[in-house]
N, C-alpha and C positions, 0 to 999 in steps of 0.2 A: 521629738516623738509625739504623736497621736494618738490618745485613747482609740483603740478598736470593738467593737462588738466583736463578742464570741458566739455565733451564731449556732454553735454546733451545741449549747448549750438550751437552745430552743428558747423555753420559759422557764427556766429553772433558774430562779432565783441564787444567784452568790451571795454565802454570808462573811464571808475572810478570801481575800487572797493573800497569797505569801510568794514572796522572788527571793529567789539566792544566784548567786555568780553567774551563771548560765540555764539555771530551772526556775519553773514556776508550777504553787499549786492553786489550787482554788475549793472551797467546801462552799457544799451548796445549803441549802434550808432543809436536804431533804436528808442532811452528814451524809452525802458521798464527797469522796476525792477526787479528785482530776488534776492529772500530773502534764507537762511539757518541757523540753527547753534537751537538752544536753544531759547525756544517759551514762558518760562514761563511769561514775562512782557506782552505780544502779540505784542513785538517788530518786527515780523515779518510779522504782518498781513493779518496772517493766521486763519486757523481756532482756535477756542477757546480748543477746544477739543486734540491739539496737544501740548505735550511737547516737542520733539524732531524732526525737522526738517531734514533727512540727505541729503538729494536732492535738490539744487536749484530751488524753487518754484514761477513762475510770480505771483508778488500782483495784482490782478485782480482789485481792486476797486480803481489803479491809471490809467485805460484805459480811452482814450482819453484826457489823462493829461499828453502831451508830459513831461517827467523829463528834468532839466537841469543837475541838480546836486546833489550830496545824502551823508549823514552824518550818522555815527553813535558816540554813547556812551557806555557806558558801560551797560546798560539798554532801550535802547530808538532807534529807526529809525527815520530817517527824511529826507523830499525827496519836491525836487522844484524845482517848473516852473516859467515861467514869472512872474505870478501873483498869485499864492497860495503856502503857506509851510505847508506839509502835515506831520504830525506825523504818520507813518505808522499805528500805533497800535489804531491812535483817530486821527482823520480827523480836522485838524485846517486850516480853511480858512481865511487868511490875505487881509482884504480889500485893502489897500494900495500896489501897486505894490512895489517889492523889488527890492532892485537897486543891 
């Protein structure tokens, strides 16, 4: 395999990329997310309707939820800020701030 540029990404600097089994995310400098790869778990959360991802696509519904930091698994996205850990695919909000 060969590193590629992500061209679709312009100049927006990546701060973390993260792969799991078949998905990948990437957060940028500016904490947006950008999801691809294989949609079946709706690890990517995206539409329902998609199985195949080929383009990195912004999760629109972590807007104004600055990311710090983003995980995956072999099934699953996860992505956090100060104070909420969001399951890409199902929205879990953590009352207790994470240290």
């Amino acid at each position: 395999m060969v590193p590629k540029l992500l061209r679709f990404l312009g100049k927006k600097p990546v701060i973390q990329i993260a792969c799991g089994d078949s998905h990948s995310l990437v957060l940028t400098d500016s904490h947006d997310v950008y999801s691809w790869g294989r949609v079946f778990e709706g690890q990517l959360g995206i539409s329902e309707n998609v199985t195949i991802c080929t383009k990195p696509t912004y999760a629109r519904h972590l807007f104004n939820n600055p990311i710090k930091y983003i995980a995956v698994g072999a099934f699953y996205s996860l992505a956090i800020n100060e104070n909420v850990c969001s399951n890409i695919g199902k929205i879990i909000w953590v009352k207790e701030k994470l240290d």
